[in-house]
C-alpha positions as CSV (number, residue, x, y, z in Angstrom):
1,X,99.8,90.8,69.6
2,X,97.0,92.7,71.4
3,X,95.9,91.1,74.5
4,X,91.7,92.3,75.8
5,X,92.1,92.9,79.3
6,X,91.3,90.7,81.9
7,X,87.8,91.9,83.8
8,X,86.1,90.3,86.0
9,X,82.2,91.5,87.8
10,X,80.5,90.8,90.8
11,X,78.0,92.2,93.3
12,X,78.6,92.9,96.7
13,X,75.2,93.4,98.1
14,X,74.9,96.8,97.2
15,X,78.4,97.2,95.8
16,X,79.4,96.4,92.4
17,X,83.2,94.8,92.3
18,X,85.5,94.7,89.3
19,X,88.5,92.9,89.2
20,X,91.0,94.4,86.6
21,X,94.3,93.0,85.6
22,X,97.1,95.1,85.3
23,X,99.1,91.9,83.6
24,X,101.9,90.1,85.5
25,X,105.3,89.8,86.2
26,X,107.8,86.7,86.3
27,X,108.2,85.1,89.7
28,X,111.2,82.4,90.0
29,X,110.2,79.4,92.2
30,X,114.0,80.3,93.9
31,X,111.7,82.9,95.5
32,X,109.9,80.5,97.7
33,X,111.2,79.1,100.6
34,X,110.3,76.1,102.4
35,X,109.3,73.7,99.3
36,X,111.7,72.1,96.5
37,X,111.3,72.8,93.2
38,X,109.4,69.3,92.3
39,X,106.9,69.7,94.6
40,X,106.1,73.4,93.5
41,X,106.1,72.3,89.7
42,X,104.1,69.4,91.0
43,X,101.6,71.4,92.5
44,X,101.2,73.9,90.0
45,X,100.6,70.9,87.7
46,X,97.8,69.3,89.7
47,X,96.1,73.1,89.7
48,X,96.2,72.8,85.8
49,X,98.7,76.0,85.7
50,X,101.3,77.0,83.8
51,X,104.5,75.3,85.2
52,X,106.5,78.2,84.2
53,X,105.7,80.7,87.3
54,X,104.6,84.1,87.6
55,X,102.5,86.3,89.5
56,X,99.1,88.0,88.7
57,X,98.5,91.6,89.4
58,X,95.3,92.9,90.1
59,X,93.2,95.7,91.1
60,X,89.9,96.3,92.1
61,X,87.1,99.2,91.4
62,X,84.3,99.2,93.9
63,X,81.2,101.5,93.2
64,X,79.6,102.7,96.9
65,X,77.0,104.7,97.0
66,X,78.6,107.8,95.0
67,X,82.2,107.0,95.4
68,X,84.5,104.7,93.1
69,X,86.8,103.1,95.1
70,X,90.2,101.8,93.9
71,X,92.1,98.7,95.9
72,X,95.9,99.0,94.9
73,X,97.2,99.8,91.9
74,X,99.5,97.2,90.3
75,X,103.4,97.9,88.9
76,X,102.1,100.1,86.3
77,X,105.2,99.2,83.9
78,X,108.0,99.2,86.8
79,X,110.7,96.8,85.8
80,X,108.2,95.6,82.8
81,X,106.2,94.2,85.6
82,X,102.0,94.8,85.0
83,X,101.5,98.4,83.5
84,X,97.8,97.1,81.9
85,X,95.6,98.7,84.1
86,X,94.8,102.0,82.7
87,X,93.8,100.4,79.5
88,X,91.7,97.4,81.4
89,X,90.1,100.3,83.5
90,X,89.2,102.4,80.6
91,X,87.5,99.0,78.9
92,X,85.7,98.3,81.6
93,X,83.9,101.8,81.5
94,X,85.5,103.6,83.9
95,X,87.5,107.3,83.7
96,X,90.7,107.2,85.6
97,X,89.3,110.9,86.8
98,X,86.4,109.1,88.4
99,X,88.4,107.6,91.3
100,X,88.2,109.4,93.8
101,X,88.9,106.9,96.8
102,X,92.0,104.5,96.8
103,X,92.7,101.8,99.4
104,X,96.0,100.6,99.8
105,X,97.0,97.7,101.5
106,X,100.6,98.6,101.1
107,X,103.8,100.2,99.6
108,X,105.4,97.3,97.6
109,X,105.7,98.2,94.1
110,X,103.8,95.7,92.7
111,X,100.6,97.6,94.6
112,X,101.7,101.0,94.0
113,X,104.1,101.3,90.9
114,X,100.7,103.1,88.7
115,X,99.5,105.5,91.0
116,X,102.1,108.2,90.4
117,X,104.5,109.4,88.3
118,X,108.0,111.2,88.6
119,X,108.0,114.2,90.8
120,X,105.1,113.0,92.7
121,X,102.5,113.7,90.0
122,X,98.9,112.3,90.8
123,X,97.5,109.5,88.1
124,X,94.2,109.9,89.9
125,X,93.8,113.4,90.4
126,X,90.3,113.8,91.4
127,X,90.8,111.3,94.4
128,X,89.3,112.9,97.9
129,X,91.0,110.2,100.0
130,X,93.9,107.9,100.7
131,X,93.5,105.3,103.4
132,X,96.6,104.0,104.7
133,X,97.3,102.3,107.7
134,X,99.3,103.8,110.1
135,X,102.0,101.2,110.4
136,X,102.4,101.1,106.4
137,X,103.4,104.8,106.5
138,X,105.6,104.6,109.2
139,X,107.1,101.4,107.5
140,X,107.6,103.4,104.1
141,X,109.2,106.6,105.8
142,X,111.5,104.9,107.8
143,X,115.1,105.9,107.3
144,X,117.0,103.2,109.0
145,X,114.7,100.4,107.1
146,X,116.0,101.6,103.6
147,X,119.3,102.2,104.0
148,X,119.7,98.4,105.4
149,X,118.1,97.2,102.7
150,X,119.8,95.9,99.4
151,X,120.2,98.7,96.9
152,X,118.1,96.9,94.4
153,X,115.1,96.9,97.1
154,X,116.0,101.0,98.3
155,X,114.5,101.7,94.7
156,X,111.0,99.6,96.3
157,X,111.1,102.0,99.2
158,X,111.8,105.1,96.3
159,X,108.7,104.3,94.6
160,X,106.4,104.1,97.6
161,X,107.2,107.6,99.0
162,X,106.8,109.1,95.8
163,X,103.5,108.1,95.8
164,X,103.0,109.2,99.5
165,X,104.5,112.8,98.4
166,X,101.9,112.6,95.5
167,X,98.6,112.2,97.8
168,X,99.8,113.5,101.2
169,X,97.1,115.9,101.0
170,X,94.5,112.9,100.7
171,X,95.9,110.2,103.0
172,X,93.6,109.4,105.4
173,X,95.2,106.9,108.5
174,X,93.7,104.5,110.5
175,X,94.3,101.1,112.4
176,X,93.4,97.7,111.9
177,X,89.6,97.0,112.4
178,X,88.5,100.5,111.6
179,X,85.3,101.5,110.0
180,X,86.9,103.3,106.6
181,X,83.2,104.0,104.4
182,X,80.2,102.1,105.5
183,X,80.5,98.1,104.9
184,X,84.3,98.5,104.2
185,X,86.7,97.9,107.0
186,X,90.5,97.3,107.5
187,X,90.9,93.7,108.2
188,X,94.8,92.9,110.1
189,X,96.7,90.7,107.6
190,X,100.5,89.6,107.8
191,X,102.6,92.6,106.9
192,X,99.8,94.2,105.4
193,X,96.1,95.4,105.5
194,X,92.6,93.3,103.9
195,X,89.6,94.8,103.2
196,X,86.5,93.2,104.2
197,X,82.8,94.4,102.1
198,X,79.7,93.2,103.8
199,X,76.0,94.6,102.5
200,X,72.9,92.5,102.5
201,X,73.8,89.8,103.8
202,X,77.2,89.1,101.6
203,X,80.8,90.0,101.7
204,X,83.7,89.9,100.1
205,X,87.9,89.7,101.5
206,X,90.3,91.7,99.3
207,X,93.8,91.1,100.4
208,X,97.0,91.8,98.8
209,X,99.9,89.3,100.1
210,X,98.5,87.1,101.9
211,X,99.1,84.4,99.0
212,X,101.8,85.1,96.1
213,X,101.5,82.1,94.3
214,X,97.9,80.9,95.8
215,X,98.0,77.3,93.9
216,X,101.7,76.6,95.9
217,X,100.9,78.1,99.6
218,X,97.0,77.1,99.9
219,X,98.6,73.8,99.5
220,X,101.5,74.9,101.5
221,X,100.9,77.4,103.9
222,X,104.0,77.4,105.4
223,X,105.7,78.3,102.1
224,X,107.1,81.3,102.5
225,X,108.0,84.2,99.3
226,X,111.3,86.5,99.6
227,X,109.4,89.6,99.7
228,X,107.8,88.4,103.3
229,X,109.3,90.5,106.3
230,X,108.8,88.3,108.4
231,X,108.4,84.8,107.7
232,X,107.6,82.7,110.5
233,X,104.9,84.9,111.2
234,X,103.7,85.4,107.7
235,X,103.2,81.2,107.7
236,X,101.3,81.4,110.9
237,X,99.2,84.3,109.9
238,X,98.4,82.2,106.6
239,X,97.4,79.0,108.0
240,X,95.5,80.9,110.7
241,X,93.3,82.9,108.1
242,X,92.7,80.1,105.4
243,X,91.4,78.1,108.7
244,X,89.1,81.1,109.3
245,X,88.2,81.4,105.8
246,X,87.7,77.4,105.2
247,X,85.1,77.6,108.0
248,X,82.8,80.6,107.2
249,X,82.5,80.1,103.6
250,X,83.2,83.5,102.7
251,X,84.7,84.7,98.9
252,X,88.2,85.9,99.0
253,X,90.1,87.6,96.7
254,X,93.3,89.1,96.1
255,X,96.1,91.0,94.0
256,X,98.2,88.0,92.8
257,X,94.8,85.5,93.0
258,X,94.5,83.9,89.2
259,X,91.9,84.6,86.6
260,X,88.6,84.3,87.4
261,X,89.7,86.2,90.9
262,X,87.0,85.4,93.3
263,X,87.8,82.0,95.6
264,X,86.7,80.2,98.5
265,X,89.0,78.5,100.7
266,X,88.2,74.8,101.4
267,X,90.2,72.4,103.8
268,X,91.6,69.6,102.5
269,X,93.8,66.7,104.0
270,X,96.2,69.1,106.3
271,X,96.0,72.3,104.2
272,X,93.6,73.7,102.2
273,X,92.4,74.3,98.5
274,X,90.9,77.0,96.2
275,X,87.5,76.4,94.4
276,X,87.3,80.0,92.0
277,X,84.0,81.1,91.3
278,X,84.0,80.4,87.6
């Protein structure tokens, strides 16, 4: 049965954000650590979700000035995960061969699996540049990093460099806090790079993995996901940034956030909550 893709629209000031889903893949609540299974299925429960879990995969199109900016990616089909976006992108009225600016905020596959194909061949072929963060490159070329990993995840690290050897020409590095395109700048995240948009008095955080199931680890921000390098610091980072976020009022968003997309982070009791922007 056909499925319309998922779009959502907003304004940024002056820039006009679209939220595209590129579908989802299964996530087992075995993946989370830190919480029992009743609790999570609780949670999810109270959020009026489904109880059988699973992770949304977004993108985002942002329209500055004359470029058309695209924020990750999604799976594009790897594994079965996503592979929706190219069809939602094309109903939202946009040409693949308009992008000509991709942020990434990094190499999991999940973020990266659409923008090339085998032999390092370009889905985006007009695009100009490639900002990457420094780290994320290093993190994806290093040697000693994928052959410790599991074999199942060396394929993860496979995937990203592919893409790398597909834009090399284009990518464009930088470090955290840098001014990428005016009102866009690379916000520090844990394991991973934001991007904050602020015109006319507005603004809008895109982030990619800061939150994998958002309804479990806003309530739980110590909950940690197996994917996280780090996991003590990925909590701290969490809780630190949902306080930030729960006291300047400002919209969030992100890859695995749930239809309708845009949030704002509220406290509540010892945690926090997420009030979309319905």
């Amino acid at each position: 049965m056909f499925q319309a893709p998922e779009i959502s629209r907003y304004r940024v000031g002056e820039f006009a954000v679209t939220a595209l889903s590129d579908g989802s893949l299964d996530a087992s609540l075995d993946l989370l650590d830190g919480i029992d299974q009743d609790e999570a299925l609780s949670l999810l429960g109270a959020a009026d979700t489904s109880p059988s879990p699973h992770m949304n995969i977004n993108a985002f199109v942002i329209e500055a000035g004359a470029r058309t900016i695209l924020i990750d990616d999604g799976a594009g089909n790897l594994n079965g995960w996503g592979g929706r976006l190219i069809p939602a992108l094309i109903t939202a009225g946009y040409d693949p061969r308009q992008i000509d600016t991709i942020l990434l905020t990094h190499g999991h596959s999940d973020h990266v699996g659409g923008l090339a194909g085998p032999l390092a061949t370009k889905h985006f072929r007009n695009v100009e540049k490639f900002f990457l963060h420094q780290v994320e490159l290093n993190f994806c070329r290093n040697e000693e990093r994928r052959d410790a990993a599991p074999v199942a995840h060396q394929r993860l690290f496979d995937v990203a460099r592919n893409v790398l050897a597909a834009y090399q020409q284009q990518i464009t590095l930088f470090e955290d806090g840098d001014v990428l395109l005016p009102g866009i700048t690379a916000v520090h995240l844990p394991g991973h790079s934001g991007y904050l948009l602020e015109s006319e008095n507005d603004s809008l955080l895109i982030w990619g993995d800061v939150l994998h199931l958002p309804h479990i680890q806003v309530a739980r921000p110590d909950v940690t996901f197996a994917f996280d390098h780090n996991p003590g610091l990925a909590a701290k980072t969490r809780r630190k940034i949902l306080t930030e976020l729960s006291g300047n009022n400002r919209y969030v968003t992100g890859v695995h956030f749930n239809a309708p997309v845009r949030a704002k982070i509220e406290s509540y009791k010892d945690a926090f909550r997420l009030t979309y922007d319905l």
